[in-house]
N, C-alpha and C positions, 0 to 999 in steps of 0.2 A: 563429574558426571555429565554435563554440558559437551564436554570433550566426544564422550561416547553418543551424545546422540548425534551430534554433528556429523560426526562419521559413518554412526547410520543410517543418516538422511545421505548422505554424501554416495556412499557404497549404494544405499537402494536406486536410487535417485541414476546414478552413472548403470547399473546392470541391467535397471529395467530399456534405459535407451540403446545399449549395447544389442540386447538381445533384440531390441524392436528392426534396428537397424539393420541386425546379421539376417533379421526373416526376410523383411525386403531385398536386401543383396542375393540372397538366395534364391526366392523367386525372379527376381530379376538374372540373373542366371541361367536358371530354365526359361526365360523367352528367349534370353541370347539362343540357348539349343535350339529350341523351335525354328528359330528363324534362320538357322543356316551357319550361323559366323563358326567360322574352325573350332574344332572340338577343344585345341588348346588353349584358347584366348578364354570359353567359358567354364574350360576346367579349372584353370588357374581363377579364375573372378570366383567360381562357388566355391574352391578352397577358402580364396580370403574370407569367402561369407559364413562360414563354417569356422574359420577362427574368430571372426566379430559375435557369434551368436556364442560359443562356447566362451568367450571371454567374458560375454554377460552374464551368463550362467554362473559362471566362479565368483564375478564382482558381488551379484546380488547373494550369494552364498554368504561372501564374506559380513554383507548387511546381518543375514540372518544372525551370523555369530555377534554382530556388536548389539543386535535387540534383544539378545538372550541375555546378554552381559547388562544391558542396562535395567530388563524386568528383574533380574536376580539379582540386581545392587540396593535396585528400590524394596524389596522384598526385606532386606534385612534389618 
């Protein structure tokens, strides 16, 4: 059981900074557009930030699944 919360804290812990991370790239992004720099240098940057944000989303997903797994082990 140890195992499972670790990995919960682990998974919460890495998706919640993922996605903080993907928000800032993102907006960071749109002031590159603002300011002028080529369309393709800040389409390619909000792409990557856009896979940093959705990769949070999945990691802290996957948290969900190990706190469910660990309230329904202690439950039994």
């Amino acid at each position: 059981m140890k195992s499972t919360k670790s990995r919960w804290l682990f998974f919460a812990t890495l998706g919640l900074i993922l996605t903080g991370m993907g928000l800032s790239l993102a907006i960071d992004a749109a002031i590159y557009r603002e300011s002028g720099v080529p369309a393709y240098k800040w389409i390619l940057y909000g792409s990557g930030a856009l896979i940093v944000f959705n990769s949070g989303i999945s990691v802290f997903g996957q948290a969900i699944i190990e706190r469910i797994k660990l309230v329904t082990n202690k439950g039994s």
